[in-house]
C-alpha positions in Angstrom: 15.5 -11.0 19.9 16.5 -7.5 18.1 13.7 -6.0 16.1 13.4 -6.2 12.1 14.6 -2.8 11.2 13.1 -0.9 7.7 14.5 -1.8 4.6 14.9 0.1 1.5 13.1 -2.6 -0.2 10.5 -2.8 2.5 9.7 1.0 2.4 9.3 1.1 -1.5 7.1 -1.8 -1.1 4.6 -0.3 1.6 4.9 3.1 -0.4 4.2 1.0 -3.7 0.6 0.3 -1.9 0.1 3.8 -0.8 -0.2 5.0 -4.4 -3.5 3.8 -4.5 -4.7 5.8 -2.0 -5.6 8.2 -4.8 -7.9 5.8 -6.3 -9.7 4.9 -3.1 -9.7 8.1 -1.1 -10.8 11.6 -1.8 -7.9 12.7 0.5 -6.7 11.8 4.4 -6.8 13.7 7.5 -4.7 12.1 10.0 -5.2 13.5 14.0 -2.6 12.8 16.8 -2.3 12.2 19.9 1.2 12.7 20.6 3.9 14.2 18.6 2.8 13.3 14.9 4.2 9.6 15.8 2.5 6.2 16.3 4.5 5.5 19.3 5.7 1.5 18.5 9.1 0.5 20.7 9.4 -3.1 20.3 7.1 -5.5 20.9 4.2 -3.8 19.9 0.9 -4.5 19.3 -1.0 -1.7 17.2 -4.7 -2.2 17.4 -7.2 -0.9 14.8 -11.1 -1.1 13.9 -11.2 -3.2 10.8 -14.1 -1.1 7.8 -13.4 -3.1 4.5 -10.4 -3.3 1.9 -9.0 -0.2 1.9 -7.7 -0.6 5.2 -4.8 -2.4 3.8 -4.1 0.8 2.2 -4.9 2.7 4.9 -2.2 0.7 7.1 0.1 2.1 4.1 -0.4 5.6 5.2 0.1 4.6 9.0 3.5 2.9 8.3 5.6 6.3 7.7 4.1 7.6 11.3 5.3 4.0 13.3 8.1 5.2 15.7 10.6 3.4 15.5 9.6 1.7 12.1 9.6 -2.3 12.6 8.9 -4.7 10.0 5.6 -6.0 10.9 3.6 -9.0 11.5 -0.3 -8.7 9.5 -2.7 -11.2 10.1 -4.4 -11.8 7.2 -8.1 -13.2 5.8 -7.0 -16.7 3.9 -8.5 -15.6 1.0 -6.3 -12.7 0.1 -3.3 -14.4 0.0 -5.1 -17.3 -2.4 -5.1 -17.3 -6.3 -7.6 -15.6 -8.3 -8.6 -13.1 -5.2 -9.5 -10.1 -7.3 -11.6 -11.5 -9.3 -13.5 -13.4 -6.7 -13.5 -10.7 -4.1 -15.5 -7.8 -6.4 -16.1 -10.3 -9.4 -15.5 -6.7 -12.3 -16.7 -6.3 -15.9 -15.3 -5.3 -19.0 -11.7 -3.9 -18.7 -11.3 -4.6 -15.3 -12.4 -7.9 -14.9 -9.5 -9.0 -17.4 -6.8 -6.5 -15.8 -8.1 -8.3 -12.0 -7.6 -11.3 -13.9 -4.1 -10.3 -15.3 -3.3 -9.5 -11.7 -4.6 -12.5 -10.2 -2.1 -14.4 -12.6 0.6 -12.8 -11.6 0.9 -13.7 -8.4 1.8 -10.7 -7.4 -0.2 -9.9 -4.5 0.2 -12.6 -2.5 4.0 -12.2 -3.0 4.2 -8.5 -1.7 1.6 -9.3 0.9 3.7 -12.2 2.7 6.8 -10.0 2.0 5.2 -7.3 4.0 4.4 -9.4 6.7 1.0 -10.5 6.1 -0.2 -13.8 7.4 -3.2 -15.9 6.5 -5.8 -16.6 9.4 -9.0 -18.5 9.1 -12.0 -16.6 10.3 -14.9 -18.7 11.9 -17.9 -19.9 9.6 -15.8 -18.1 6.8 -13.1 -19.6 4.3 -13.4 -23.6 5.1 -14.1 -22.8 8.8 -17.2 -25.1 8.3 -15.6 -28.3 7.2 -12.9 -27.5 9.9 -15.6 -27.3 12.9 -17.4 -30.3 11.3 -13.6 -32.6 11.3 -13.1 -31.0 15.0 -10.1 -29.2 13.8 -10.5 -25.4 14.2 -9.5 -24.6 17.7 -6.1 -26.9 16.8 -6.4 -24.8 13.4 -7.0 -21.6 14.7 -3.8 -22.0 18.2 -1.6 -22.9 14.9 -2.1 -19.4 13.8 -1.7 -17.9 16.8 1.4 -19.6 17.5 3.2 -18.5 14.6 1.8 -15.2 15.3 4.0 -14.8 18.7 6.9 -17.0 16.8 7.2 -13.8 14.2 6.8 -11.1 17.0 9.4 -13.0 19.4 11.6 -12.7 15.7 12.0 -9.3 15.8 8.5 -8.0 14.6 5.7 -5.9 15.5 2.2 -6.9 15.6 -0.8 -4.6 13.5 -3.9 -6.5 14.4 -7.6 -6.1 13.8 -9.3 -6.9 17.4 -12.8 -6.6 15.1 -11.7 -9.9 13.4 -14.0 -8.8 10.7 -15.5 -6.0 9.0 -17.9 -3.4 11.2 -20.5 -3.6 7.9 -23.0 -1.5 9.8 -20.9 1.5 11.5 -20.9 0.2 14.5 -17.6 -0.9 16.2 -17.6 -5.0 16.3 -17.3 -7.4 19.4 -14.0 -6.9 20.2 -12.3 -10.6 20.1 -9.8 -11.8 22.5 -6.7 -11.7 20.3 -5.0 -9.1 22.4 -5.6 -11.1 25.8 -4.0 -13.6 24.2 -0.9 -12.1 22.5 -0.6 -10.2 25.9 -0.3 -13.7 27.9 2.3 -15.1 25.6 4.5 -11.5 25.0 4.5 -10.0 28.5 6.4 -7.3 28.1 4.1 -6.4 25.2 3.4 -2.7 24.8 -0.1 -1.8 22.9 -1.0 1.6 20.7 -4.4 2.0 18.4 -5.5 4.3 15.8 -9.0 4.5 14.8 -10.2 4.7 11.1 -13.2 6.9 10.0 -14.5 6.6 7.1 -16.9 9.3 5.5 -18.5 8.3 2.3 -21.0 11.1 2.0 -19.2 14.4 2.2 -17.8 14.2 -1.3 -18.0 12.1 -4.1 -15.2 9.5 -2.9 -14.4 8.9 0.6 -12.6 10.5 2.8 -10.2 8.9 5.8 -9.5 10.2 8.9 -6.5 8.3 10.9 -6.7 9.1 14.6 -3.7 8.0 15.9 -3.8 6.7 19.9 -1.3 7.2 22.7 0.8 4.0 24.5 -1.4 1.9 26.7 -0.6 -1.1 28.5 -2.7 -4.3 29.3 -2.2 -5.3 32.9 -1.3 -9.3 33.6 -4.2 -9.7 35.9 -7.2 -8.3 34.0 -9.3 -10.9 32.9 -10.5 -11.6 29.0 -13.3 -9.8 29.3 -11.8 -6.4 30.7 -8.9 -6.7 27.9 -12.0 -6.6 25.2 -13.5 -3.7 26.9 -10.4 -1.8 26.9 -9.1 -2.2 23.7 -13.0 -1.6 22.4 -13.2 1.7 24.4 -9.5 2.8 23.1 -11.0 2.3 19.5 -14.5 3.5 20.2 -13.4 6.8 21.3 -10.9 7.6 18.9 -13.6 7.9 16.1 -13.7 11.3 14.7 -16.8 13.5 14.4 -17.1 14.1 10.1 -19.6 16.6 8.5 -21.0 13.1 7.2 -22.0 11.3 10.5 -22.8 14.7 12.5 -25.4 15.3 9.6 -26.0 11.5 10.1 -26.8 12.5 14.3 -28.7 15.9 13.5 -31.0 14.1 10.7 -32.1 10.4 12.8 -33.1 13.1 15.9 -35.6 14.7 14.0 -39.1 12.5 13.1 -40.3 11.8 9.6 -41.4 14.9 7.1 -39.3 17.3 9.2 -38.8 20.2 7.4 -35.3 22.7 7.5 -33.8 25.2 5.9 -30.4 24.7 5.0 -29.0 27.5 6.6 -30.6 26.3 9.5 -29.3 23.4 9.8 -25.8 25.0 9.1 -26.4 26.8 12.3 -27.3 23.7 14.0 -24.4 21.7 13.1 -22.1 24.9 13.9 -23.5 25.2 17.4 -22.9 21.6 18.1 -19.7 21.5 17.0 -18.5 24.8 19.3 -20.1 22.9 22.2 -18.0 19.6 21.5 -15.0 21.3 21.2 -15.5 23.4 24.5 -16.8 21.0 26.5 -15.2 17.3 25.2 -12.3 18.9 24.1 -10.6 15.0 23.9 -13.2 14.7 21.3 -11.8 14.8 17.6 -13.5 17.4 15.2 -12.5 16.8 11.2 -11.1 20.0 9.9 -14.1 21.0 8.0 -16.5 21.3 10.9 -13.3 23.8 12.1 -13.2 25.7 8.8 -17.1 26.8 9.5 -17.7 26.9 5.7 -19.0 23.6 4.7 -21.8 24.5 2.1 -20.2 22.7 -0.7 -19.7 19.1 1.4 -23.3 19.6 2.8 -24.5 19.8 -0.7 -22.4 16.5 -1.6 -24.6 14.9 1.4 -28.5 16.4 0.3 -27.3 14.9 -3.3 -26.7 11.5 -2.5 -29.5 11.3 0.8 -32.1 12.3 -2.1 -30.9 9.5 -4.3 -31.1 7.1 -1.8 -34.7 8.5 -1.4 -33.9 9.4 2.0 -34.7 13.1 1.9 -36.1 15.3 -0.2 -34.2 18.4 -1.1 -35.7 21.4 -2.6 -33.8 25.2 -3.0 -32.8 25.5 0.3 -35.1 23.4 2.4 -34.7 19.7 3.3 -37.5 16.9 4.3 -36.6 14.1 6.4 -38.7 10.9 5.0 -40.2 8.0 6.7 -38.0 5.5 5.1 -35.0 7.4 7.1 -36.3 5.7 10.4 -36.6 2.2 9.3 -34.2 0.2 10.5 -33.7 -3.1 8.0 -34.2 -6.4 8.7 -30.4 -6.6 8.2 -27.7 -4.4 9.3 -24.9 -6.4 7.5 -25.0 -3.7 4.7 -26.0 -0.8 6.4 -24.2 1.7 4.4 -26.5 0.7 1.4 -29.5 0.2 2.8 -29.1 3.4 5.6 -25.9 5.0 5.0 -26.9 7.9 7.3 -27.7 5.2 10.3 -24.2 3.7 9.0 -22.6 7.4 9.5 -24.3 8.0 12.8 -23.6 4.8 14.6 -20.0 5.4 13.9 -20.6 8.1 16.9 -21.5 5.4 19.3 -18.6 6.2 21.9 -19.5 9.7 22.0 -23.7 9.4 22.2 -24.0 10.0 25.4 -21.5 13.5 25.2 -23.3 14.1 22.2 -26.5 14.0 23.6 -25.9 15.7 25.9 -25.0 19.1 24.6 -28.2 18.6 22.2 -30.3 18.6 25.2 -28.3 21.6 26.2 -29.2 23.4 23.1 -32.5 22.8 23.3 -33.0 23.6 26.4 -31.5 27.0 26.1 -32.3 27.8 22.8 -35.8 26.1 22.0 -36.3 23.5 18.9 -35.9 25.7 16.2 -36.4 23.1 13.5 -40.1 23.6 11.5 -42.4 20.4 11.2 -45.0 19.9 9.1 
């Protein structure tokens, strides 16, 4: 089958949902790997870790990179594609709630969303997964979906697909399901790309989104499930980009409670850390302002919103590491209010033990310079 070429209508559609990157994102730093392209010949599968809504809008701003650019196939939580989503979803007050609601009666978005490609799939113990284990119908439910997943890509499209399944609520990267595995022993001649998503919600007062784009990889026909998983988890996991926000995140969870640092300090700290990274894991990806060296202002964004969230305490130009920094909660399925620096450093996962190493290389030649009470 030939592949689903752009349209004009397509394009103004995906760049319709790009405008509202302005409302979600304090700006986007995108990182490649190869050529300022997403390689995607077709049949494609492009993998990516799945963080929370504004992904779909993030997928807006990965479109333009996709070479060549093939109509593509979404999967798609039920719910979205449902009446009255908006509403439901972040249940608004006042002035929104009505203009969700307006929006909701429209139709509109699950009209552009199956336009775009977008197709609903039930996730487990989600939706009306329950009544559908209970009846002994989800595993016929759930090869449906599947199925009309390879129809579409065997019709000309290309595949972007969430391997997570669901949100990573805590930071960390999510048990990688076996979607690919699957799509891969259906579509042999499948080819597979990734880009990595990192989100940092501390460094200014909205988020910022860095895209790290992957190169080409394939999935050999005789590795098992469990190696496909482990793959595709590693290709995400290591794509994640070291941010001001989750290096802060690092530097902060290895002191102990009532550690106190100057700012300038810490400055140094974070500097030093970053030099070694980049000299020594130079595959690593650095965000631009750990390059730039002059970070006062975005570490000042941080101290504000850590001494809110009672974290730390933040006085002139010293910072105290509290108690309640170290706890971890009973439940991590909110992390980033409950712990948003554990939320930042566990994004860092992939690279703890390269990180920990060149602290321990620091330390070792430098001394702990840090002062505790």
């Amino acid at each position: 089958m030939k592949p689903k070429k752009r349209t004009i209508p397509y394009d103004l559609l995906i760049k319709l949902v790009s405008v509202a990157k302005g409302l979600v994102f304090h700006s986007i730093e995108e990182n490649f790997s190869d050529q300022n392209e997403l390689a995607s010949p077709y049949p494609t599968a492009l993998l990516c870790n799945h963080v929370s809504e504004a992904d779909v809008v993030s997928l807006s701003m990965v479109y333009p990179r996709l070479n060549p650019k093939i109509k593509m196939i979404i999967p798609a939580r039920e719910d979205i594609l449902k009446p009255g989503f908006l509403q439901k979803e972040f249940r608004a007050k006042g002035i929104i709630k009505w203009i969700f609601q307006f929006i909701d009666a429209t139709k509109i978005i699950p009209i552009l969303l199956r336009y775009i490609g977008a197709v609903p799939i039930k996730r487990p113990f989600r939706d009306n997964a329950r009544e559908l284990v209970k009846s002994g119908e989800l595993r016929e439910k759930v090869d449906s979906e599947w199925t009309e997943l390879v129809a579409n890509i065997r019709r000309g499209r290309n595949l972007f697909m969430f391997p997570e399944g669901t949100y990573n609520h805590d930071g960390f990267l999510n048990q990688i399901k076996r979607g690919a595995f699957y799509i891969k022993s259906k579509i042999d001649s499948l080819h597979f790309n990734s880009f990595t998503l990192t989100y940092d919600h501390l460094s200014y007062q909205k988020t910022k989104l860095y895209i790290k784009y992957g190169k080409p990889f394939q999935i050999d026909s005789e590795l098992t499930a469990e190696q496909v998983t482990r793959l595709v988890g590693e290709k995400l996991g290591k794509n994640y980009t070291i941010t001001l926000g989750n290096l802060t995140s690092y530097v902060l969870l290895k002191f102990g409670k009532e550690t106190k640092i100057k700012k300038q300090q810490l400055v140094e700290l974070l500097l030093k850390l970053k030099k070694q990274i980049e000299s020594t894991f130079p595959e690593i990806t650095v965000a631009s302002e750990l390059k730039k060296e002059s970070f006062h202002i975005q570490l000042e964004s941080i101290f504000e919103k850590l001494k809110k969230f009672k974290l730390i305490d933040w006085e002139e130009e010293t910072i105290e590491t509290k108690e309640i920094l170290y706890h971890i909660p009973k439940s991590l399925h909110n992390l980033k209010k409950s712990n948003i620096v554990m939320y930042h450093r566990n994004q860092l996962t992939a690279h703890l033990t390269h990180l920990e190493e060149v602290w321990n290389g620091i330390f070792t030649n430098q001394g702990v310079f840090h002062e505790t009470n």
